[in-house]
N, C-alpha and C positions, 0 to 999 in steps of 0.2 A: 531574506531572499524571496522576493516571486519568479513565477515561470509563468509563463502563459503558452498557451497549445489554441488551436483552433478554435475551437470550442468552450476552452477550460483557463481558469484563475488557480494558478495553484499558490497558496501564499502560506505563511505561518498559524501557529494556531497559538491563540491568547487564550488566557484564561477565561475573560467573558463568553468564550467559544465552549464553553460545556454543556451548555442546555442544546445547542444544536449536536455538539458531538451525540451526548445521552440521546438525542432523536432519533438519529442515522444510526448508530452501530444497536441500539436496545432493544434488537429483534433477536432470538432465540434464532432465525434463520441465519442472522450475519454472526451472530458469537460464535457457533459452532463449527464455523471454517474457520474461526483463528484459532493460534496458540498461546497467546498470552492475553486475553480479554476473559473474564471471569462472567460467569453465569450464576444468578440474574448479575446483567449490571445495572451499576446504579447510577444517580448525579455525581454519589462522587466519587466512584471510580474514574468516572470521567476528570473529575477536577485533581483527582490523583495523578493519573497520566500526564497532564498537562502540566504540574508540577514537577513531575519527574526531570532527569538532568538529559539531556538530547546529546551524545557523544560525537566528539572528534569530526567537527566538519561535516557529519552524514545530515541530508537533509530528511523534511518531515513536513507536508505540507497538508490542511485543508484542500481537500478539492470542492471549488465553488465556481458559480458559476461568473464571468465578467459582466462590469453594467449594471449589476446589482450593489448591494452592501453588502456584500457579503458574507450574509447571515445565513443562507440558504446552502446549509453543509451539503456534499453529493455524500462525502465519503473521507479517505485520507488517505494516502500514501507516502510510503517513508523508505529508510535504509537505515539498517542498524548491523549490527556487528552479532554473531552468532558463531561461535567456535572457530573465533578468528578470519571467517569469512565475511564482507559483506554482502548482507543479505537484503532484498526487496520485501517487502509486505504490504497490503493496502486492504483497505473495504471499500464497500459502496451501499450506501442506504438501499432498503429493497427495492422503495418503489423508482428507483435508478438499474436496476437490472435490465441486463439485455440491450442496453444503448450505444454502448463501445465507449462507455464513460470510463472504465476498469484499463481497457488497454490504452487509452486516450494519455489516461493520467499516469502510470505506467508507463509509456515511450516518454513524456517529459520529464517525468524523474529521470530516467535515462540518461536524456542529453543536457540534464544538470550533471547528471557524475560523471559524464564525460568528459564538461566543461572542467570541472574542478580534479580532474586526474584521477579518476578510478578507472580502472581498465577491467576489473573481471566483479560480478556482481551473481549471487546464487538467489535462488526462490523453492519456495516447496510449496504444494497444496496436497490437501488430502486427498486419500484416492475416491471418496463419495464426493467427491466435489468437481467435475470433469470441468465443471464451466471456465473456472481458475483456469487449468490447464490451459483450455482455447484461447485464455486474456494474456497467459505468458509466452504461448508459442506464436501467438500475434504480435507480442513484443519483443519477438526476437529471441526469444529464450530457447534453449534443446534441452532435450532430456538428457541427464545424466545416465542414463539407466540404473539407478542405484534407488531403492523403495526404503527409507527409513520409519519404524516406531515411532510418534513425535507424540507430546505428553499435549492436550489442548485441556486450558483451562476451562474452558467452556463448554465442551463434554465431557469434564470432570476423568479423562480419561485418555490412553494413547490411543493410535491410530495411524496405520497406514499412510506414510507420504511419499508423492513421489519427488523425486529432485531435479533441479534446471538449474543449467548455468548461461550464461552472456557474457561473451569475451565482448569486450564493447571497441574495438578496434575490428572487428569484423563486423560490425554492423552494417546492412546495405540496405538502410532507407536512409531518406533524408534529416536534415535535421532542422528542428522544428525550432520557431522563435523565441526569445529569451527575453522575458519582460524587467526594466532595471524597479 
C-alpha cells in the first residue's frame, strides 16, 4: 500500500531500505523519543525491524519524498497494537525537524486507517519531548489526561508519558489523497 499527502510518498519499507533507515533514525536525538528502538543502533537493528512480522492489516510506511527514488528516508510512520489498543508511532530524521513533515505524515496514516476501518487510534510521547506533542495535537489527537511510566529502549530506561487518543469519526479536516 502507498499514500501520498501533499508533500509526502508514504510507501512500504523493503529490506534494501536499511542503510537509509540506520541514516534517519541513528541519532541518539531521535532514539530517545522512542520506546522500542535500541541505543546505539546499528545496520542491523535496522535489518531486524524490517524483518520483523508487521500485524493485522496495521500499516507501516517509509516517509519519503515523491519524484525521487525513493531512497531519500524523511523518517517512518506506523500503527501497531499495544495493550490491545491501536497505537501511532513515527520518527523523523533530524535534519527534517521543524518542517511539519511529522504531522504531514501522521494525518496520512490517519486517513489510511480510516479508509481500512479503524475508528479510535492512541499515541504517547514523552513528557521531555513537547515537540511530539504539538505533531499529535496537530493531527488531531487530545490528551487523555492520563501520564503513564513507559520503559524506552533507548534511554535504557522509563519515563514519563503523556497519552492521546483520536476518535477518527470526529475528525474535522479534510481528507487527503490516496495514492493506488
Amino acid at each position: 500500500m502507498f499514500h501520498r499527502t501533499e508533500r509526502l510518498l508514504l510507501r512500504p519499507a523493503w529490506i534494501e531500505d536499511a542503510e537509509g533507515i540506520y541514516a534517519g533514525i541513528g541519532e541518539h536525538a531521535v532514539i530517545r523519543n522512542l520506546a522500542r528502538a535500541p541505543w546505539p543502533y546499528t545496520i542491523d537493528n535496522a535489518r531486524e525491524f524490517l524483518a520483523l512480522e508487521h500485524g493485522d492489516n496495521l500499516p507501516r510506511f517509509l516517509v519519503t519524498l515523491p519524484g525521487e527514488d525513493g531512497s531519500t528516508i524523511l523518517g517512518m510512520t506506523g500503527l501497531n497494537y499495544r495493550d490491545d489498543e491501536v497505537e501511532l508511532g513515527y520518527w523523523i530524521a533530524k535534519p527534517f525537524w521543524g518542517q511539519g513533515i511529522a504531522t504531514e505524515a501522521a494525518r496520512g496514516l490517519i486517513e489510511v486507517a480510516r479508509n481500512i476501518g479503524i475508528t479510535r487510534i492512541m499515541a504517547s510521547h514523552f513528557v521531555d519531548n513537547p515537540a511530539s506533542g504539538r505533531v499529535l495535537r496537530k493531527a488531531g489527537f487530545v490528551p487523555t489526561g492520563e501520564t503513564r511510566q513507559l520503559y524506552s529502549l533507548g534511554r535504557d530506561e522509563t519515563a514519563p508519558s503523556v497519552r492521546y487518543a483520536l476518535d477518527l469519526d470526529e475528525c474535522d479536516y479534510p481528507p487527503m489523497q490516496v495514492a493506488a
